[in-house]
C-alpha positions in Angstrom: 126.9 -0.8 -145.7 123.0 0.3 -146.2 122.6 -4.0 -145.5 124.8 -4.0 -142.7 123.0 -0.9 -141.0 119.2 -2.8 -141.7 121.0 -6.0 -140.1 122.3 -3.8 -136.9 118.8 -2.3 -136.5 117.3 -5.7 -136.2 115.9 -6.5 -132.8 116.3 -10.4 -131.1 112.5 -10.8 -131.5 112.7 -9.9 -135.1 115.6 -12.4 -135.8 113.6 -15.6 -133.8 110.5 -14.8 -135.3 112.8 -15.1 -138.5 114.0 -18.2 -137.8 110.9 -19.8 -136.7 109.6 -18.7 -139.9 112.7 -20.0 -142.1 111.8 -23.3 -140.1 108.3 -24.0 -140.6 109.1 -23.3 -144.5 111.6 -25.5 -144.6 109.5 -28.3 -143.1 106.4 -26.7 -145.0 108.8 -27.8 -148.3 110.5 -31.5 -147.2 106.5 -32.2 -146.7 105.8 -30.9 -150.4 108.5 -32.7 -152.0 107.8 -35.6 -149.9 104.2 -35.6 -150.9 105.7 -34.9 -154.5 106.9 -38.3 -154.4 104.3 -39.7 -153.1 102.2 -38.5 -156.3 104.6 -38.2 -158.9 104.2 -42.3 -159.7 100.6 -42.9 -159.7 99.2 -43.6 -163.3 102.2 -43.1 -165.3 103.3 -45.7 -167.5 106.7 -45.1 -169.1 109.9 -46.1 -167.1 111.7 -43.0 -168.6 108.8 -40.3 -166.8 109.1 -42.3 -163.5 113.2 -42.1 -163.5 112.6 -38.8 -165.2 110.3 -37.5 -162.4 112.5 -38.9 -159.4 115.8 -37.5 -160.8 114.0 -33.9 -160.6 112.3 -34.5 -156.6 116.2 -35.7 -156.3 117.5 -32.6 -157.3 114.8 -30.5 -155.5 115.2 -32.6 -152.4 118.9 -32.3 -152.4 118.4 -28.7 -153.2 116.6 -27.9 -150.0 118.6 -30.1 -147.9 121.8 -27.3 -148.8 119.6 -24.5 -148.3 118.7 -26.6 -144.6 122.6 -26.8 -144.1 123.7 -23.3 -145.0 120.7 -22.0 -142.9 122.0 -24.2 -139.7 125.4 -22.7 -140.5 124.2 -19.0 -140.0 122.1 -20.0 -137.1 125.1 -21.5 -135.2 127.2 -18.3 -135.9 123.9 -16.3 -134.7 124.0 -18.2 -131.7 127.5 -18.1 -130.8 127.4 -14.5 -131.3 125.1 -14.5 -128.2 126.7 -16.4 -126.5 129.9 -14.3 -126.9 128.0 -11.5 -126.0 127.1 -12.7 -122.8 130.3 -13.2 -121.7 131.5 -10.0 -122.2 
């Protein structure tokens, strides 16, 4: 209940600037990994490091595409909430 009375008291502004936020970190992080990538190849010599190293930026990668879809999935019920709201 102490949540749900912090969530209440959270103004429209505070929630956009939220999810602006949420998305610029979430690009900020597909650009890491992607640059991960990028880096994780150059002078290594053994097969077994370079499958090693792009099993993990799989994992990571995956990992944040989740976090990406789970965040979408609150967003739309944010949204539809407004919209609901309106109508009334």
């Amino acid at each position: 209940s102490h949540i749900m009375s912090e969530y209440v008291s959270m103004t429209d502004t505070e929630r956009d600037q939220i999810d602006q936020d949420a998305q610029v970190f979430m690009r900020t992080c597909a650009d890491a990994i992607h640059q991960l990538r990028t880096e994780a190849h150059k002078g290594v010599q053994s097969a077994q490091v370079k499958e090693h190293r792009t099993a993990v930026l799989d994992f990571i990668e995956d990992y944040l595409k989740r976090v990406c879809k789970l965040y979408s999935e609150q967003r739309a019920i944010r949204v539809k909430r407004v919209i609901d709201k309106k109508r009334l």
